[in-house]
C-alpha positions, -999 to +999 in steps of 0.1 A: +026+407+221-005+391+240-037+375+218-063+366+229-083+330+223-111+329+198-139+322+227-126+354+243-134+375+208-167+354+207-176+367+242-166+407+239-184+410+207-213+395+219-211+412+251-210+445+227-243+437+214-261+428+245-252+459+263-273+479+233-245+508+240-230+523+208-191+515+206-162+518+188-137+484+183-104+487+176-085+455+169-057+452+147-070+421+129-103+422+134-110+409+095-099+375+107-109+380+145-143+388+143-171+371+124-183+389+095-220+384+109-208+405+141-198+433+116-224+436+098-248+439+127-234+463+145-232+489+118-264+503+133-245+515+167-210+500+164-177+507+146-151+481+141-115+501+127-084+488+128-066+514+148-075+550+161-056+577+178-069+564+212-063+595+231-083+617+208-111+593+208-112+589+252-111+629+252-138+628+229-174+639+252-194+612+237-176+587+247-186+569+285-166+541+291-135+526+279-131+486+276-096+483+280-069+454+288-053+480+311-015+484+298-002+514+316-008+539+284-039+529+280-047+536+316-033+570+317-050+578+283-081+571+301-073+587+333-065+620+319-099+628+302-118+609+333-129+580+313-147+554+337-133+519+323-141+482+327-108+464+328-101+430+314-060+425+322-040+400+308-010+399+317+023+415+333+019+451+347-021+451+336-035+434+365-021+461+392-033+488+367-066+474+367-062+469+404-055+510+407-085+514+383-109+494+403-098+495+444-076+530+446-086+555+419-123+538+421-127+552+383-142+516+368-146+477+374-125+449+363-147+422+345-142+388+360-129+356+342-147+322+347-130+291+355-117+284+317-100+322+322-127+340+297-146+372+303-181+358+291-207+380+272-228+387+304-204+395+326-189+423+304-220+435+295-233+439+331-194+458+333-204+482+310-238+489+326-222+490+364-193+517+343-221+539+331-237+545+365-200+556+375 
């Protein structure tokens, strides 16, 4: 139901890139989300799908931190397998998940939004970083 902007696309894939992490992407659309140029240079160290069976990939031992926007399933998906995750909510319940995720269960970090309401590249990046060390 949610979408996000263009400048917010623009900022988590280069925000992928600058944290030199290997990744999986899954975004329904990403063909007309993400700049070809971004898919082609990640092929090295990223994947970019348009869907996955999430909870087989966060059970999956490679796999060290989960980017998520915090909807309730996607929380307990990650919860379950003990996946640290940076959280970037958008709206309704996904700000008190990320809220859990952060101050109670103290299992990741939620990435903070400037004043135009956008995650920027540095910021997530220095999310996933902070996530690793969890």
């Amino acid at each position: 139901m949610a979408d996000i902007i263009a400048e917010q696309v623009e900022e988590i894939a280069c925000g992928l890139i600058a944290s030199n992490m290997h990744f999986l992407l899954v975004a329904k659309d990403y063909r007309n989300k993400f700049p070809i140029e971004f898919i082609n240079a990640v092929q090295e160290r990223g994947l970019v799908v348009p869907w996955c069976n999430q909870l087989e990939v966060l059970a999956h031992q490679a796999v060290a931190c989960f980017v998520t926007h915090c909807g309730w399933n996607s929380t307990l998906e990650a919860l379950s397998p003990g996946v640290p995750m940076v959280t970037m909510p958008q709206w309704s319940d996904q700000p008190t998940s990320a809220k859990f995720v952060e101050d109670l269960w103290q299992v990741g970090v939620k990435a903070m939004k400037n004043k135009e309401g956008i995650v920027t590249w540095d910021e997530l990046e220095m999310c996933i970083k902070e996530v690793k060390r969890l």
